[in-house]
ZAMARGU-4260 file (C-alpha; in steps of 0.2 Angstrom, whole numbers, plus 5000, padded with zeros to 4 digits):
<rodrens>
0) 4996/5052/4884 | 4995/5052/4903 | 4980/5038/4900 | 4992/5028/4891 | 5008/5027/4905
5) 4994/5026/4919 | 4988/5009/4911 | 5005/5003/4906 | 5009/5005/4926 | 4994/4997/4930
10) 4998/4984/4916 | 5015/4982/4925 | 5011/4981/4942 | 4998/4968/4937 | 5012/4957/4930
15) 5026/4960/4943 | 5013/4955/4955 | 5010/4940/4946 | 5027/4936/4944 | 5028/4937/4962
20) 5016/4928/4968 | 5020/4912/4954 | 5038/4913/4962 | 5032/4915/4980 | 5016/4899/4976
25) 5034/4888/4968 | 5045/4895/4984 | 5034/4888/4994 | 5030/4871/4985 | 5049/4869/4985
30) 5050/4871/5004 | 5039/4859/5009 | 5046/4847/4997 | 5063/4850/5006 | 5055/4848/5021
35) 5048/4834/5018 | 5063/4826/5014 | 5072/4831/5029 | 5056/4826/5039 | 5058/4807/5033
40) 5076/4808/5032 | 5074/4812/5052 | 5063/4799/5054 | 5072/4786/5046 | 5086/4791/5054
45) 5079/4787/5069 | 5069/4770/5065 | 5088/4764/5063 | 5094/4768/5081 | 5079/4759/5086
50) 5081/4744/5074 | 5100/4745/5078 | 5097/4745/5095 | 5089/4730/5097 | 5095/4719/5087
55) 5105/4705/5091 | 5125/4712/5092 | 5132/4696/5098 | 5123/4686/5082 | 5129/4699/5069
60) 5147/4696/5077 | 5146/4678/5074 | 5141/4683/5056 | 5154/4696/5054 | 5168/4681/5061
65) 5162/4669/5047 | 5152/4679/5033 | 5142/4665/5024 | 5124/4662/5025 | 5124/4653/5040
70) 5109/4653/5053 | 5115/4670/5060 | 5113/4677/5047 | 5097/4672/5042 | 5094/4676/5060
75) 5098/4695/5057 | 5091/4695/5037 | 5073/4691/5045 | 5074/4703/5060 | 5078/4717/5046
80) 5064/4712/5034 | 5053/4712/5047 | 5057/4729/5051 | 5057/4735/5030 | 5040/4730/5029
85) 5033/4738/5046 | 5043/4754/5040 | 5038/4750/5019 | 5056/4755/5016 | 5064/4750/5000
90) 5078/4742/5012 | 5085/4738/5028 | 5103/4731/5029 | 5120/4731/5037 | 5133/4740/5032
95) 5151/4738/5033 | 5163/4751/5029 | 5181/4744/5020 | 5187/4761/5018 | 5182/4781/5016
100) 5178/4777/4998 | 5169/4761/5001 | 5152/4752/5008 | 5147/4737/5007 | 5129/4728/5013
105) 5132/4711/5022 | 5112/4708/5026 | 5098/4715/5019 | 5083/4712/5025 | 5075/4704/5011
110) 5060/4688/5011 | 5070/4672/5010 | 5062/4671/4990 | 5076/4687/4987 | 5092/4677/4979
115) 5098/4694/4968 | 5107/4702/4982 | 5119/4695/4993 | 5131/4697/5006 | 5146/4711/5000
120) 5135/4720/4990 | 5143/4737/4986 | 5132/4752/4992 | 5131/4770/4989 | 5136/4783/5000
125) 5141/4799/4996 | 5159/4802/4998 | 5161/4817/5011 | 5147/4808/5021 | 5155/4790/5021
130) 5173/4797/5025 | 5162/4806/5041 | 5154/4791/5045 | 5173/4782/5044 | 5184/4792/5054
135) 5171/4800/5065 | 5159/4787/5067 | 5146/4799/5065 | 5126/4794/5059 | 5122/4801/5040
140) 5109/4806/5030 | 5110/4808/5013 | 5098/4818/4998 | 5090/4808/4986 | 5101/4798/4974
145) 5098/4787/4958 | 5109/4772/4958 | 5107/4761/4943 | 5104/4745/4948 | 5093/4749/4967
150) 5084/4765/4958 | 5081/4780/4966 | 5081/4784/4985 | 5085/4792/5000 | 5096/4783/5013
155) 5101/4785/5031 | 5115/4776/5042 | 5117/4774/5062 | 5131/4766/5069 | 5130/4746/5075
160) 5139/4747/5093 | 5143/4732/5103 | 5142/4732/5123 | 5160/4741/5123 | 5154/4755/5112
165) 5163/4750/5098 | 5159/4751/5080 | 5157/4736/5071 | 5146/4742/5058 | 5132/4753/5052
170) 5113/4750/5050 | 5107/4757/5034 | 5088/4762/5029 | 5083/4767/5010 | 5068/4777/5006
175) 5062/4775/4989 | 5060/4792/4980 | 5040/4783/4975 | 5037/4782/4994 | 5045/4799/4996
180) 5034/4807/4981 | 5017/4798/4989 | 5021/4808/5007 | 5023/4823/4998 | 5007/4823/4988
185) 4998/4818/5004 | 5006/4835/5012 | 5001/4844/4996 | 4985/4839/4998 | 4982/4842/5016
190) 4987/4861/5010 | 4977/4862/4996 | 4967/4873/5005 | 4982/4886/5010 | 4985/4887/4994
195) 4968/4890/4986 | 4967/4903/5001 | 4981/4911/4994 | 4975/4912/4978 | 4960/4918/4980
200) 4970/4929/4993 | 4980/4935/4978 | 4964/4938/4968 | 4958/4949/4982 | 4972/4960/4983
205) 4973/4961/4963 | 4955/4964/4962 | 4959/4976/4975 | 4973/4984/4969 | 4962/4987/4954
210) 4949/4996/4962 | 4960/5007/4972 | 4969/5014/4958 | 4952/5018/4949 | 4945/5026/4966
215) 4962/5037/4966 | 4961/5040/4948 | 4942/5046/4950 | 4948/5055/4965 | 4962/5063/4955
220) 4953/5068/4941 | 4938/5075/4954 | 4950/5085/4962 | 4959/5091/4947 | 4940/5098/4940
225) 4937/5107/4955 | 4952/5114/4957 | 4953/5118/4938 | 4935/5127/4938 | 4937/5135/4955
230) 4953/5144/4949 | 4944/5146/4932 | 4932/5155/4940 | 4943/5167/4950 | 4956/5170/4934
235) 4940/5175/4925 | 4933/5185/4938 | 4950/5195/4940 | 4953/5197/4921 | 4937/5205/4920
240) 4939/5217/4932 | 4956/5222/4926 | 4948/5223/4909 | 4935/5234/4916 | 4949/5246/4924
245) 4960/5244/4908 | 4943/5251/4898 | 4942/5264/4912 | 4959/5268/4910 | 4956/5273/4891
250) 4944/5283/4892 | 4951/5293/4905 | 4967/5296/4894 | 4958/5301/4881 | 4949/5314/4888
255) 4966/5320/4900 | 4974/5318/4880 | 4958/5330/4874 | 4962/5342/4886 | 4979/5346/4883
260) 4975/5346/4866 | 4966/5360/4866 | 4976/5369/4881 | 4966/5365/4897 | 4981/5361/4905
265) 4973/5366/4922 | 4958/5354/4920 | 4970/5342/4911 | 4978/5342/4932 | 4961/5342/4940
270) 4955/5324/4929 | 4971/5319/4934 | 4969/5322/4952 | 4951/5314/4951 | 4959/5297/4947
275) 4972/5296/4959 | 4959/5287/4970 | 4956/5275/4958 | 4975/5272/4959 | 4976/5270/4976
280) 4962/5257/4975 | 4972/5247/4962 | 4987/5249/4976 | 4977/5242/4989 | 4971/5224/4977
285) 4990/5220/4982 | 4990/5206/4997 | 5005/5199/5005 | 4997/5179/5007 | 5010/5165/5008
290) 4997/5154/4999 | 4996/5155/4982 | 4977/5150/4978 | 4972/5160/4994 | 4981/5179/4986
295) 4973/5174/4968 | 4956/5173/4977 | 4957/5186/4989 | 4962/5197/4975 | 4950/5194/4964
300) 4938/5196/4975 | 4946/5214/4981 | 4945/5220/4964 | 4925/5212/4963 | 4923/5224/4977
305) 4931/5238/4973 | 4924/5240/4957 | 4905/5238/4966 | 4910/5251/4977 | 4914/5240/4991
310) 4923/5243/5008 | 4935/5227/5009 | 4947/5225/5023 | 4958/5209/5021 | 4967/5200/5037
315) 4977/5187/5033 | 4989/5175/5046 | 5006/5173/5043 | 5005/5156/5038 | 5005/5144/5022
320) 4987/5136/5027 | 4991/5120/5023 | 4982/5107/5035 | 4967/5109/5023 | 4966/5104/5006
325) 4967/5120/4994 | 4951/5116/4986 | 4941/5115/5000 | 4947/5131/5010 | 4945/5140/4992
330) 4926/5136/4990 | 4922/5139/5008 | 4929/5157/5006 | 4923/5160/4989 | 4906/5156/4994
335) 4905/5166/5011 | 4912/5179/4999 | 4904/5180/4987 | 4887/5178/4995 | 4896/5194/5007
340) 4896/5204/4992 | 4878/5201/4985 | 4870/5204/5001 | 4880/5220/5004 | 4878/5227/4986
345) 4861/5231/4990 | 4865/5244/5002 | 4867/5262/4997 | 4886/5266/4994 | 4893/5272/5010
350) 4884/5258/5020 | 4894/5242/5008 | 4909/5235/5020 | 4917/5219/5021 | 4928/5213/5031
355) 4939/5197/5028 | 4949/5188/5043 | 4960/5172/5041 | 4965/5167/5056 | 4978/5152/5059
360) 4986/5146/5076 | 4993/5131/5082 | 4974/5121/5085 | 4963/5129/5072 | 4959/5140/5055
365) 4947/5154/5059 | 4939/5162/5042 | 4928/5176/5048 | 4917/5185/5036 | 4908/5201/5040
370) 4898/5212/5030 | 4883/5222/5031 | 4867/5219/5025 | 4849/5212/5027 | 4849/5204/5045
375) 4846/5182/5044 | 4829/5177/5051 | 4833/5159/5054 | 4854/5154/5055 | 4849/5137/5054
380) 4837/5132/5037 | 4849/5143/5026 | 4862/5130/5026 | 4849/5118/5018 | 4853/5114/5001
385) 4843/5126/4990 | 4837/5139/5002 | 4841/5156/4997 | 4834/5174/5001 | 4839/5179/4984
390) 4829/5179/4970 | 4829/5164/4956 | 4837/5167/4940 | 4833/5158/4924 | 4844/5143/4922
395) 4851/5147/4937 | 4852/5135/4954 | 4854/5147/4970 | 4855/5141/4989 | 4870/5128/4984
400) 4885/5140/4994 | 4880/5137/5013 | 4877/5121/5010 | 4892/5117/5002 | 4903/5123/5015
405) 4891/5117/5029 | 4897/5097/5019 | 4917/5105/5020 | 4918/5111/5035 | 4908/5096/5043
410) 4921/5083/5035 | 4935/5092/5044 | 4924/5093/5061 | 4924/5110/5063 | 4910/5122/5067
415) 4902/5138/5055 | 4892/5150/5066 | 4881/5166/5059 | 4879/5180/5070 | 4870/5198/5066
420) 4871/5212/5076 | 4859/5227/5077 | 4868/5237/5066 | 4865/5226/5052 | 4880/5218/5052
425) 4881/5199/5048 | 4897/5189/5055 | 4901/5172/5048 | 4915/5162/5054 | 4922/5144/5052
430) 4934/5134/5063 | 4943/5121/5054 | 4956/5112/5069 | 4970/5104/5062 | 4975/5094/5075
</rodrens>
């Protein structure tokens, strides 16, 4: 079940990402259209104050006194075609404005051949920029417009000023929307390559994306089996000693049970006396730890102990001993542990002792672990992987504990020391800092 919803996220994911990217690759291609429109609005917009500029005011006055074809305006009509053709606009022409609602081109700059237009043509020019350009005199540039007879195009408009400043028409360029369309496969092309980066940019991160959650998930389901078997491990552990007491348990009632039976009240209270040791030592498995995988362990391994007829002292910090992952603090204990309790069961009873310290301050987690036994010839070639000074048992790998937590400890760059005093006591302690 959980399979399933993981790969309808991934599933998910993969198509908003999609989405996304689609939506940003079109945002993008509709940006640089606009902006390519503005760009050759903005540069026709200035071809017309230069043509308008320097064309011949006091001719186009003559021509507006008397508006016929004479050789003013023939004058003006070349000077505009001239320009259409060094700019390839669709046209070039005067305009005058009759009212906020009307235009009308007087010259267009057309080869001498052109007889379809002529002077008085009306013009298009979006309303709220002509009645701008009326009462404010003010240049315009439109968006790109379909008009039925002169197709579609984009047109700007400068005002036409004589030498007193006035007004005494506009100067008009059209853009056709074919032109327009060539500039911006031209710019598309230039950016072919930004966009097949950021596809294959895209690709990356999907393929990426991919990965990653399959690392996590392996990582996940890793962690989950360690933590699942060394828990396992430790339940097993504590359930068969409390099973080995609970059997314990019943024989000595049946016996205490046999006793009063038959009237041997006062040996009835002696047995019962002998176990009040074995009481006490059920007492003592309980620890006060504020980390809940550290008590089960520590437990279990008290009641190992006990029932080996082990001395174990436990000292634990005040503290929740969470700057190191569960897992990893489990198997470093468990190993030093348990490694603790092998070496000292081969000791005559009285002479067994462990001792337990989990130390944590502000810079570091201390584990000590002391316990008597053989002493250590060589501190160093016992963290080697498979080394052992116990015996090898059929189907069973040995020398795996020491160099385990040798890896752990390593990966959080802390330090593990062995020590071993005269007296047969062997101290191993870690240093885990968590800064």
């Amino acid at each position: 079940m959980k399979s399933h919803k993981i790969k309808l996220i991934l599933v998910l994911s993969t198509i908003l990402l999609l989405f996304f990217t689609s939506l940003s690759v079109y945002t993008i291609s509709v940006n640089m259209k606009r902006t390519v429109v503005e760009s050759i609005g903005s540069q026709s917009l200035e071809a017309a104050k230069a043509i308008a500029s320097d064309m011949d005011i006091e001719a186009y006055k003559r021509f507006l006194d008397n508006k016929v074809q004479n050789n003013h305006y023939w004058e003006i009509r070349r000077y505009l075609n001239d320009a259409r053709e060094k700019l390839g606009a669709l046209y070039v022409y005067t305009l005058e404005l009759e009212s906020p609602k009307e235009a009308k081109a007087m010259i267009v700059g057309l080869p001498p051949e052109r007889t379809d237009i002529g002077i008085g043509e009306p013009c298009m020019v979006p309303e709220p920029l002509l009645k701008r350009a009326y009462y404010e005199e003010k240049h315009y540039v439109t968006g790109v417009m379909e008009d039925p007879k002169f197709g579609v195009y984009l047109s700007a408009g400068v005002p036409i000023k004589d030498g007193t400043g006035e007004t005494i028409g506009y100067l008009g360029i059209d853009i056709s929307a074919k032109r327009i369309s060539e500039i911006e496969g031209t710019v598309l092309e230039d950016n072919i390559v930004i966009f097949i980066f950021n596809g294959v940019f895209i690709l990356i991160i999907i393929a990426s994306f991919f990965l990653m959650q399959r690392w996590y998930l392996k990582e996940v389901a890793k962690e989950v089996g360690d933590t699942e078997d060394t828990y396992q491990t430790e339940i097993k552990t504590l359930i068969a000693s409390v099973s080995s007491l609970r059997h314990d348990f019943v024989n000595h009632i049946q016996v205490i049970h046999g006793l009063l039976m038959i009237g041997e009240l006062n040996k009835a209270l002696q047995y019962v006396s002998s176990l009040s040791k074995e009481v006490e030592v059920i007492k003592s498995i309980e620890l006060d730890v504020e980390h809940p995988g550290l008590g089960i362990l520590l437990q279990a391994k008290k009641l190992a102990a006990e029932n080996q007829l082990i001395d174990m002292d436990i000292s634990i910090s005040k503290n929740a001993f969470d700057k190191i992952k569960t897992t990893d603090m489990i198997k470093i204990l468990s190993n030093l542990i348990d490694n603790a309790i092998e070496a000292t069961i081969e000791l005559p009873e009285e002479k067994r002792k462990v001792v337990i310290n989990c130390i944590a301050d502000e810079a570091k987690y201390v584990f000590k672990i002391m316990n008597t036994g053989p002493k250590i010839i060589d501190d160093e070639i016992i963290f080697k992987q498979g080394y052992s000074t116990k015996k090898v048992e059929q189907g069973k790998t040995r020398g795996q504990g020491l160099f385990i937590i040798k890896e752990i400890v390593h990966k959080y760059n802390g330090t593990v020391s062995i020590s071993t005093t005269n007296d047969l006591e062997i101290t191993v302690m870690v240093e885990i800092p968590i800064k």
